[in-house]
py3Dmol code that shows the C-alpha trace and the ligand (Angstrom):
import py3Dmol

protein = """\
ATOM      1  CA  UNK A   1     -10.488   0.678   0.122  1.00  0.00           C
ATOM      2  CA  UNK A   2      -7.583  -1.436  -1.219  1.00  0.00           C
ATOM      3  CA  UNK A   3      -4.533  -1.550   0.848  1.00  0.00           C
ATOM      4  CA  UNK A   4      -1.118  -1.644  -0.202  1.00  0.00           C
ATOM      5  CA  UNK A   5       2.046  -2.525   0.793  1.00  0.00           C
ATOM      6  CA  UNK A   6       4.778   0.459   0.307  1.00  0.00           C
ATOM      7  CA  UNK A   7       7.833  -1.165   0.686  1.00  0.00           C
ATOM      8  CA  UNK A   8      10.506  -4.078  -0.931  1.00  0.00           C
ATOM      9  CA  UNK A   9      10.900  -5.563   1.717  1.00  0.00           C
ATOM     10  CA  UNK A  10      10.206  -9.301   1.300  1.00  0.00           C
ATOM     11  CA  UNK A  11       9.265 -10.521   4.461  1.00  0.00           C
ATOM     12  CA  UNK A  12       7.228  -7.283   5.610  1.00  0.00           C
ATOM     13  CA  UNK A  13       5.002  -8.697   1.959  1.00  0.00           C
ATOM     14  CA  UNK A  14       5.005 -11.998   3.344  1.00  0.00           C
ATOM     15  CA  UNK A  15       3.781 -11.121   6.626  1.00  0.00           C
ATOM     16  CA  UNK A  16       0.979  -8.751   5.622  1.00  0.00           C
ATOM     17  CA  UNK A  17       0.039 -11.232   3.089  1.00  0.00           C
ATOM     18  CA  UNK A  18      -0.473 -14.027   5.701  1.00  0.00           C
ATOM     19  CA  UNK A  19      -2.940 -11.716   7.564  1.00  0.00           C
ATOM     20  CA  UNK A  20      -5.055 -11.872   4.496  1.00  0.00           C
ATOM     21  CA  UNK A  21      -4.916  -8.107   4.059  1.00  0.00           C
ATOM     22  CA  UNK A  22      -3.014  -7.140   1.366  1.00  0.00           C
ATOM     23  CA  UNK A  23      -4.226  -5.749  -1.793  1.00  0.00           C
ATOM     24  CA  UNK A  24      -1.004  -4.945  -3.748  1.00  0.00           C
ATOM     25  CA  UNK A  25       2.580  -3.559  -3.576  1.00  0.00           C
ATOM     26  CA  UNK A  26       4.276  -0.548  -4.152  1.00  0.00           C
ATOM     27  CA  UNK A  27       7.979   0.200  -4.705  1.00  0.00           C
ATOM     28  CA  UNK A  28      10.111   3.112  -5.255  1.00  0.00           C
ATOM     29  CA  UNK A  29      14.017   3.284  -6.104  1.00  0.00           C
ATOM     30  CA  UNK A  30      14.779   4.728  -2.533  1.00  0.00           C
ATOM     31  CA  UNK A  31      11.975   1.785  -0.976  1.00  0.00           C
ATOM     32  CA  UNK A  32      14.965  -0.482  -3.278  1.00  0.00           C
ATOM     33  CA  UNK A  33      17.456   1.227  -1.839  1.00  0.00           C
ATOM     34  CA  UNK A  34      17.033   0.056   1.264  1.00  0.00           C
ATOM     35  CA  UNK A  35      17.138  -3.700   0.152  1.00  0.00           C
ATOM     36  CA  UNK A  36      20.568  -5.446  -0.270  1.00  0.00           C
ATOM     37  CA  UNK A  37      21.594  -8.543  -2.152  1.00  0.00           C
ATOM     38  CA  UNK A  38      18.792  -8.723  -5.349  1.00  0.00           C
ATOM     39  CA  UNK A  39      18.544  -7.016  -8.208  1.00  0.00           C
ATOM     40  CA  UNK A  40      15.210  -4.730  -8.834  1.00  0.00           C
ATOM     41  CA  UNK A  41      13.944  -7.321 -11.132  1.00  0.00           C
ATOM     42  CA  UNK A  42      14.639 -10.099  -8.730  1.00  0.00           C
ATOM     43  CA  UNK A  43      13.184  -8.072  -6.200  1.00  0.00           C
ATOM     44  CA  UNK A  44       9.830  -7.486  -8.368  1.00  0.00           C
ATOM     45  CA  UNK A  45       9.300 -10.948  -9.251  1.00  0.00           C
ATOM     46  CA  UNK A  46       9.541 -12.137  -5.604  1.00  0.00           C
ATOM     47  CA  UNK A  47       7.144  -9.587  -4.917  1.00  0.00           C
ATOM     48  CA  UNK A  48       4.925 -10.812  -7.825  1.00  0.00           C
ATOM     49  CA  UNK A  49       5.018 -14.624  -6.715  1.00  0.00           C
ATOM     50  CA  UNK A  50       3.356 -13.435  -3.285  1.00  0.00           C
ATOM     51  CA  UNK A  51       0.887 -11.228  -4.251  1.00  0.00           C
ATOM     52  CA  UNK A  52      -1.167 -11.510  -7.336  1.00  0.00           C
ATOM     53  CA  UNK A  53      -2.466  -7.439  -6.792  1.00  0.00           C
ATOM     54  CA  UNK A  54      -1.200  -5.065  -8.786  1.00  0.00           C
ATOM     55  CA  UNK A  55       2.878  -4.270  -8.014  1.00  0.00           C
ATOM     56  CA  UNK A  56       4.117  -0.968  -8.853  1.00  0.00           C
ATOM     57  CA  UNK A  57       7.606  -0.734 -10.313  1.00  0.00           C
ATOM     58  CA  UNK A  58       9.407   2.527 -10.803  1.00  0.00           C
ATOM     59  CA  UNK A  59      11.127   3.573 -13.562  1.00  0.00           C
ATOM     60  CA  UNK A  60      13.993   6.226 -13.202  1.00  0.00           C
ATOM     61  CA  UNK A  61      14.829   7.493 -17.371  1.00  0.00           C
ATOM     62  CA  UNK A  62      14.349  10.863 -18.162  1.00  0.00           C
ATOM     63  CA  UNK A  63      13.327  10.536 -21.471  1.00  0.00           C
ATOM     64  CA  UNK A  64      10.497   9.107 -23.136  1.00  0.00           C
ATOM     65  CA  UNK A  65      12.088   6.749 -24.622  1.00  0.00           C
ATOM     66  CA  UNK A  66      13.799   5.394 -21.556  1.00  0.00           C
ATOM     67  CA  UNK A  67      11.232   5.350 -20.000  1.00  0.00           C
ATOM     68  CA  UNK A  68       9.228   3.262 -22.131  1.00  0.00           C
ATOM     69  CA  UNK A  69      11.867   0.672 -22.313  1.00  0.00           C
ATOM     70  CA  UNK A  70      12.429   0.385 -18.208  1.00  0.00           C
ATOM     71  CA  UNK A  71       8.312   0.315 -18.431  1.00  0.00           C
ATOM     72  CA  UNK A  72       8.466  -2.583 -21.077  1.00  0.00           C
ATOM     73  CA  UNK A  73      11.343  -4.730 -19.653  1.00  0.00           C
ATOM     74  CA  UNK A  74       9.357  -4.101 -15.851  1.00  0.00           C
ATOM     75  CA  UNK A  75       5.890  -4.882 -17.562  1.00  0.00           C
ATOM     76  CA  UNK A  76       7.413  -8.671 -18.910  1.00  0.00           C
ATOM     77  CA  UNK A  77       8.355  -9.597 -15.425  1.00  0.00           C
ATOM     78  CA  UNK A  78       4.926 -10.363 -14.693  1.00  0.00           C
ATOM     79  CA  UNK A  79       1.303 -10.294 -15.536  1.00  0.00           C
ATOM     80  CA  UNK A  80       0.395  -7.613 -12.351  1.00  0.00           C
ATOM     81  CA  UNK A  81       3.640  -5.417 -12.660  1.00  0.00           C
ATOM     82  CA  UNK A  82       1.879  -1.748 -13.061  1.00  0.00           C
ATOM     83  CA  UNK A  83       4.784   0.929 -14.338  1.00  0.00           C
ATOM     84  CA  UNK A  84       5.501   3.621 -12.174  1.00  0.00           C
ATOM     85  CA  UNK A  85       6.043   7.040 -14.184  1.00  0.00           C
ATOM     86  CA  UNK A  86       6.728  10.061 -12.036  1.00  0.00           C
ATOM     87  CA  UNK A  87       4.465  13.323 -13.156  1.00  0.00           C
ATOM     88  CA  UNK A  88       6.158  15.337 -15.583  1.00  0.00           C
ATOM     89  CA  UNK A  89       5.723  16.079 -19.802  1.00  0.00           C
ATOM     90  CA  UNK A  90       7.413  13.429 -20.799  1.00  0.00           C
ATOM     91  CA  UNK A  91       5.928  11.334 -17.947  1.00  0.00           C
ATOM     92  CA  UNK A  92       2.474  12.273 -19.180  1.00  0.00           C
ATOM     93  CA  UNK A  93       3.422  11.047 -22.887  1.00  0.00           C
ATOM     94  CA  UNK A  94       5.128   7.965 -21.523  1.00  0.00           C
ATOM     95  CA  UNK A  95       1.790   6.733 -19.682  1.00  0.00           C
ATOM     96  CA  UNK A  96      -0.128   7.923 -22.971  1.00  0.00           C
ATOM     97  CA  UNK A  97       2.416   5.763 -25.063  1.00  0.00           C
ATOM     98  CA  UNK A  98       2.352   3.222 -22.597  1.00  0.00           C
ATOM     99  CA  UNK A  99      -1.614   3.174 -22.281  1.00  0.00           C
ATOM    100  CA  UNK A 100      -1.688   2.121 -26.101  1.00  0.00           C
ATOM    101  CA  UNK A 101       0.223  -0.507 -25.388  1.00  0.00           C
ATOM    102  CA  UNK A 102      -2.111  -1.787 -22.817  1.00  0.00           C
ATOM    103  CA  UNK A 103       0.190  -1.457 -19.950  1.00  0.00           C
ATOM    104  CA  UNK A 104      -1.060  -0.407 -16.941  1.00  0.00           C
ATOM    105  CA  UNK A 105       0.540   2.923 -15.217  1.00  0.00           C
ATOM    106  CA  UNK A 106       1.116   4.257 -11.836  1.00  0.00           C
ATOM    107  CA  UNK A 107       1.576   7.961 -12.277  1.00  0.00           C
ATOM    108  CA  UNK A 108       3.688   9.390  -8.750  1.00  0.00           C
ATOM    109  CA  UNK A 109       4.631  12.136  -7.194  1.00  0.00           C
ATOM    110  CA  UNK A 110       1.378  13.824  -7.499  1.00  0.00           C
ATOM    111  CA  UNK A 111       0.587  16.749  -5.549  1.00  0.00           C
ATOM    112  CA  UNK A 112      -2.219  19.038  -6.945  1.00  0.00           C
ATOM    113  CA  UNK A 113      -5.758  17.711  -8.406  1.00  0.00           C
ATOM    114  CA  UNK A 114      -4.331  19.083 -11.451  1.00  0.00           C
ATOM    115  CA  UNK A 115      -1.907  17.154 -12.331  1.00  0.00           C
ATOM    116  CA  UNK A 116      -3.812  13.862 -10.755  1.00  0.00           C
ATOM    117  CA  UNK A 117      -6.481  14.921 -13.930  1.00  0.00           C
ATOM    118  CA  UNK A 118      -3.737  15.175 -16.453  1.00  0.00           C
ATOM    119  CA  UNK A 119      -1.931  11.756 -15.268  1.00  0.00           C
ATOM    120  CA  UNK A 120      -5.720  10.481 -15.468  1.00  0.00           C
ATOM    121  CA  UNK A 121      -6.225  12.404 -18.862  1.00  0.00           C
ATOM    122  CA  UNK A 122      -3.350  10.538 -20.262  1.00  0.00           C
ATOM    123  CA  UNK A 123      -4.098   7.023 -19.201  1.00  0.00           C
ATOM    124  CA  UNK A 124      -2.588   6.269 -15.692  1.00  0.00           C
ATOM    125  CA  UNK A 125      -4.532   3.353 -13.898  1.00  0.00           C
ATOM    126  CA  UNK A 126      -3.560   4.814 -10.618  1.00  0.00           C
ATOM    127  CA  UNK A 127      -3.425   8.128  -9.534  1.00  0.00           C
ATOM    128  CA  UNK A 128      -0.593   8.938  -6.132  1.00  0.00           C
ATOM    129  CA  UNK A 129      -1.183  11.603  -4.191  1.00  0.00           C
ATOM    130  CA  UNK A 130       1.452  11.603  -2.019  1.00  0.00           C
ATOM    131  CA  UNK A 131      -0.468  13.268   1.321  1.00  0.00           C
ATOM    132  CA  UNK A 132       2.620  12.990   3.883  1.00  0.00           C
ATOM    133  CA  UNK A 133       5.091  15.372   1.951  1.00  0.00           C
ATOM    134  CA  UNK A 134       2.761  17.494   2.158  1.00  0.00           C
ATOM    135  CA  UNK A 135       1.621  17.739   5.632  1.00  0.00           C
ATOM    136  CA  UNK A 136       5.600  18.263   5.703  1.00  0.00           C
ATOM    137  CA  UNK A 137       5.381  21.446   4.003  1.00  0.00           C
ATOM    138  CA  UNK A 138       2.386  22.855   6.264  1.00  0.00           C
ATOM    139  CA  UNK A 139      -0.331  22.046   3.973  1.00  0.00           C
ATOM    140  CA  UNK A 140      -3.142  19.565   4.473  1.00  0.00           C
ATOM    141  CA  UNK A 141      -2.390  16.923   2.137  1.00  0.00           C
ATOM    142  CA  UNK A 142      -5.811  15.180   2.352  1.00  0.00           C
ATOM    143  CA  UNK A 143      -6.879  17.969   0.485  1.00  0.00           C
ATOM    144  CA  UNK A 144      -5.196  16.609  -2.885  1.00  0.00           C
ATOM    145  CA  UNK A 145      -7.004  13.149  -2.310  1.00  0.00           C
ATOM    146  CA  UNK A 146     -10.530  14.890  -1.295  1.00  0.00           C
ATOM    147  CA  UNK A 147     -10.229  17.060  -4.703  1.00  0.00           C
ATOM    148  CA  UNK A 148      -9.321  14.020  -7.142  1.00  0.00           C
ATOM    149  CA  UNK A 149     -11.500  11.506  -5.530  1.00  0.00           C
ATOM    150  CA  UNK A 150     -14.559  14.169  -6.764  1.00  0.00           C
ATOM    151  CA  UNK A 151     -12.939  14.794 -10.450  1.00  0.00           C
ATOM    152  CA  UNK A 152     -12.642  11.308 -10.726  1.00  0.00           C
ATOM    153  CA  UNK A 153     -16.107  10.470  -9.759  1.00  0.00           C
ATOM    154  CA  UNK A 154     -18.019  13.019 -10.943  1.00  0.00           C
ATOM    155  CA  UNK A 155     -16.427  12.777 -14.608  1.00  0.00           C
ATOM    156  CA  UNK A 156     -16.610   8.783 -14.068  1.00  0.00           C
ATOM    157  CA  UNK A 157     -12.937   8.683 -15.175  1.00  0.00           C
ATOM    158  CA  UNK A 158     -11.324   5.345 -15.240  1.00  0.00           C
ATOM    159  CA  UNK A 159      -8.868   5.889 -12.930  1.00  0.00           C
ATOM    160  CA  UNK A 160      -8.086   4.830  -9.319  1.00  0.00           C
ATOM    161  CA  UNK A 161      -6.467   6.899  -6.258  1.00  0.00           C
ATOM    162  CA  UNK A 162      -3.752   5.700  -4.479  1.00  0.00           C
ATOM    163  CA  UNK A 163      -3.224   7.638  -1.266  1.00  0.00           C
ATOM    164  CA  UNK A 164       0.947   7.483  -1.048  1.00  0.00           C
ATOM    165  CA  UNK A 165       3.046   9.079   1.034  1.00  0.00           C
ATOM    166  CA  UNK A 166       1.010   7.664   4.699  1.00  0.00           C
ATOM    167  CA  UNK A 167       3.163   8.575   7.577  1.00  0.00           C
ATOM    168  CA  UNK A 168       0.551   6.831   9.880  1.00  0.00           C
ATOM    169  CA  UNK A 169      -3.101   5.416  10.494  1.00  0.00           C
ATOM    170  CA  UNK A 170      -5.101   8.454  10.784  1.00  0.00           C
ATOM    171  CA  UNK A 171      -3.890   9.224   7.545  1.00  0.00           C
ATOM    172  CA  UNK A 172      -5.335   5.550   6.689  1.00  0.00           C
ATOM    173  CA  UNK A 173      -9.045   6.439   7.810  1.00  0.00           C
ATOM    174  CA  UNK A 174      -8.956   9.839   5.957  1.00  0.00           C
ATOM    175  CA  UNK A 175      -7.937   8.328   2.437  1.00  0.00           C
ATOM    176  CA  UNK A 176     -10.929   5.731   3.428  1.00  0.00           C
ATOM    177  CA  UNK A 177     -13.286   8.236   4.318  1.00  0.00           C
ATOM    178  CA  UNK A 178     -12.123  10.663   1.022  1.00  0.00           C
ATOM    179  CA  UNK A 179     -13.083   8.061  -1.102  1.00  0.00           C
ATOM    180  CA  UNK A 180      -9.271   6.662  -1.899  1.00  0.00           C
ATOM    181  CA  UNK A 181      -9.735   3.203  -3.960  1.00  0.00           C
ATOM    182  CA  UNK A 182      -6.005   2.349  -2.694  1.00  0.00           C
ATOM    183  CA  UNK A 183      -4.029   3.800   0.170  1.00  0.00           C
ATOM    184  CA  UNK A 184      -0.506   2.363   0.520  1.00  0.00           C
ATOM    185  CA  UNK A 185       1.336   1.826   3.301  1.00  0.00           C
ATOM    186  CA  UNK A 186       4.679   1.385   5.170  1.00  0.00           C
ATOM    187  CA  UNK A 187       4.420  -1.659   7.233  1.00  0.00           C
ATOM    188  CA  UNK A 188       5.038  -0.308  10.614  1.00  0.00           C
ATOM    189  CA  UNK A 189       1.519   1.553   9.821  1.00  0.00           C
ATOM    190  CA  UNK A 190       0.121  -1.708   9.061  1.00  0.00           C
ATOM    191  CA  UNK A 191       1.299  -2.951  12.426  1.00  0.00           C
ATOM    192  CA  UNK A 192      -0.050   0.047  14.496  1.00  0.00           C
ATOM    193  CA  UNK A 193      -3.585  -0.033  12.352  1.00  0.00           C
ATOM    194  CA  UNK A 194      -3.322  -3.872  14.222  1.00  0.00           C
ATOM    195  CA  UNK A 195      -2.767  -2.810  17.744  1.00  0.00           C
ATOM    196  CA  UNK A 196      -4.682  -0.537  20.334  1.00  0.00           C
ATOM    197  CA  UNK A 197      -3.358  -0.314  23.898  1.00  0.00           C
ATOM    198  CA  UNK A 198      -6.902  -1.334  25.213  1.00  0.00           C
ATOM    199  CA  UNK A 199      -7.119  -3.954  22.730  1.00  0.00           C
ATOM    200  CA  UNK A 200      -3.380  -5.497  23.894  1.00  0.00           C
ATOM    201  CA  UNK A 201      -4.502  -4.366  27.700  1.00  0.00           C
ATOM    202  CA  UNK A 202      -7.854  -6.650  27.124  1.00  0.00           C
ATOM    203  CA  UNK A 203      -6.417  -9.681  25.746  1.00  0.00           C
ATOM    204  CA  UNK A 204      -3.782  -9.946  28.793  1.00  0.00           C
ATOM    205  CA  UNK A 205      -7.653  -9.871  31.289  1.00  0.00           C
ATOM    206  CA  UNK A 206      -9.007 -12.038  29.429  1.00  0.00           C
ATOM    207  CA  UNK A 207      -6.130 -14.728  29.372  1.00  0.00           C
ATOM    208  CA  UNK A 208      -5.448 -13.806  33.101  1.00  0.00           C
ATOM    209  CA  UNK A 209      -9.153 -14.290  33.872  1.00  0.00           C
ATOM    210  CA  UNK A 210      -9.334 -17.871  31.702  1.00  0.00           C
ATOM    211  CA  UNK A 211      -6.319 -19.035  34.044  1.00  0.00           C
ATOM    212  CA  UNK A 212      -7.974 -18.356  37.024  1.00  0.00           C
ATOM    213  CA  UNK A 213     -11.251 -19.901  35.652  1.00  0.00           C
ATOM    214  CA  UNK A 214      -9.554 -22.900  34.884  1.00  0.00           C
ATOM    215  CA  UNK A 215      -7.316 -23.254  38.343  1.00  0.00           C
ATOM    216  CA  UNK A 216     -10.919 -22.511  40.402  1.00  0.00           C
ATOM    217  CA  UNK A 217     -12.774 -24.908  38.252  1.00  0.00           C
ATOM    218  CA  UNK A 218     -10.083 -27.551  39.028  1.00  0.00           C
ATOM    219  CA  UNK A 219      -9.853 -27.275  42.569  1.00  0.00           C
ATOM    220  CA  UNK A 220     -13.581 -27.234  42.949  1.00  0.00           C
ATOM    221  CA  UNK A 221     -13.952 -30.961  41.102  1.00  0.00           C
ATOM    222  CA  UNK A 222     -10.419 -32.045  43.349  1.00  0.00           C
ATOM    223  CA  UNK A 223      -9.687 -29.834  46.378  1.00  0.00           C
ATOM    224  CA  UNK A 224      -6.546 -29.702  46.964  1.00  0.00           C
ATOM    225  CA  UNK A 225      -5.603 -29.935  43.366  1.00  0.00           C
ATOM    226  CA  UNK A 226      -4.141 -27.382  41.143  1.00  0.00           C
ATOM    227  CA  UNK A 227      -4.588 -29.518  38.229  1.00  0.00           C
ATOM    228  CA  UNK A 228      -7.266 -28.068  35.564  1.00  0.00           C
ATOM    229  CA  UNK A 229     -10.174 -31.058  35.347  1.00  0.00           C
ATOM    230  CA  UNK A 230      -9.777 -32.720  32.100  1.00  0.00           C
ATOM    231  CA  UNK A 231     -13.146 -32.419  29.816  1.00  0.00           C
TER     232      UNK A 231
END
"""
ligand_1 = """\
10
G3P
O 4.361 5.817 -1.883
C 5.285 6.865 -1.860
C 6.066 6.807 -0.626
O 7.024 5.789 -0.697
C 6.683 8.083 -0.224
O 6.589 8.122 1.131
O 7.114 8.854 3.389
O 8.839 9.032 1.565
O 6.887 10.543 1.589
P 7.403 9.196 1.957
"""
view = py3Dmol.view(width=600, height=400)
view.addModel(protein, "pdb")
view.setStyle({"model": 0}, {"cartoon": {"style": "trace"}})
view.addModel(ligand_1, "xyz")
view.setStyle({"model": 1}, {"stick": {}})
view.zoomTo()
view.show()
C-alpha cells in the first residue's frame, strides 16, 4: 500500500521523505489553511520539488467551469500535480472533462461505494474514502473502503483507493488489509506507526547493556581503568 502524506506542511514532507517512506502528498484548503506565508501554488510546487509521487491539489469553484480552470492552472505547476474535485454533478463532469484532457483526478469527500463507482465511472485516478468522518458519525467507515476495494477489483476498473480521513494507525493496517492502493496520512500518525513503547523501552536495554559491556570489557584488559580498550 502507498502511503501518503496529508498535510502542507513543508517540513513534516521533508521529514517523512528522508525516512524513505513517502509515496505522495495530499492537500486540502483547510490542510492550507493552516500554513502561513506562501501562496497555494508556492506551496504545491515546494511540495512537488520533494516528492516526485503524485500531489493532490484541491480545487474550491463551484462550477464546472471553475473548476476546470483551478484544475488546469494546478495541473501546469508540475508534472505529478493530481486535481482534487470534491464528489458532486458537476464534480463528476469536471473529472470526466478533465479525464479527456489527460489530467489526472483525485475525486474527495467520498463516503458511500456509490459514489466511489461514479467518481471511478467518470475518470478519477484516485478514489477518497474518507473513513474517520465517518467513524465520527457512528458508522464503521472501513466499510466504504472494504466495498470499493471489491467494485474496483472485481470490475478491474482503473482506479486507485485512497483511504483519507485516518485519525490513527489502526486505521492504517485496516486500509492495508482492505486492499487500499493509497492510505494518506497526518504526520503525527506517521510518527506513532514509528514508535512502540516496547520498541523505545528496548532500545534504552540495549544501549544501557552495550555501556556496561564496554566499561566491563575495559576494566578486564586494565583493572582499575574505566577507559573502554581501544580495538
Ligand atoms: O484526506 C482528507 C483529510 O484531510 C480529512 O481528514 O481528519 O479532517 O477528516 P479529517
Amino acid at each position: 500500500m502507498k502511503l501518503f502524506l496529508d498535510t502542507a506542511d513543508i517540513e513534516e514532507i521533508r521529514t517523512v521523505h528522508r525516512w524513505g517512506v513517502l509515496d505522495g502528498v495530499t492537500t486540502n484548503p483547510t490542510l492550507f489553511a493552516k500554513t502561513t506565508g506562501m501562496s497555494y501554488d508556492e506551496v504545491l510546487k515546494h511540495i512537488c520539488g520533494i516528492t516526485s509521487g503524485p500531489v493532490s491539489a484541491e480545487v474550491v469553484a463551484d462550477d464546472v467551469e471553475g473548476m476546470l480552470a483551478e484544475g488546469r492552472h494546478f495541473a501546469k505547476l508540475a508534472d505529478n500535480i493530481v486535481v482534487k474535485v470534491p464528489m458532486s454533478e458537476r464534480g463528476l463532469e469536471a473529472i470526466s472533462r478533465f479525464k479527456a484532457e489527460g489530467i489526472k483526478t483525485n475525486c474527495t469527500l467520498i463516503f458511500t461505494a456509490n459514489q466511489g463507482l461514479l467518481a471511478a465511472k467518470a475518470g478519477a485516478s484516485l478514489l477518497s474514502p474518507f473513513v474517520g468522518r465517518v467513524d465520527d458519525i457512528n458508522e464503521e467507515g472501513m466499510t466504504v473502503v472494504r466495498e470499493l476495494v471489491e467494485i474496483i477489483r472485481f470490475y478491474e476498473i482503473d482506479s486507485e483507493v485512497l483511504t483519507a480521513s485516518v485519525r490513527h494507525p489502526r486505521h492504517v493496517t485496516e486500509a492495508a488489509l482492505a486492499g487500499s492502493h493509497v492510505a494518506t496520512l497526518p504526520f503525527k500518525v506517521f510518527s506513532q506507526m514509528v514508535h512502540h513503547p516496547l520498541t523505545d523501552k528496548g532500545i534504552v536495554q540495549f544501549k544501557r547493556d552495550w555501556e556496561a559491556a564496554r566499561a566491563a570489557a575495559a576494566e578486564s584488559a586494565a583493572p582499575g581503568s574505566r577507559e573502554p580498550a581501544r580495538a
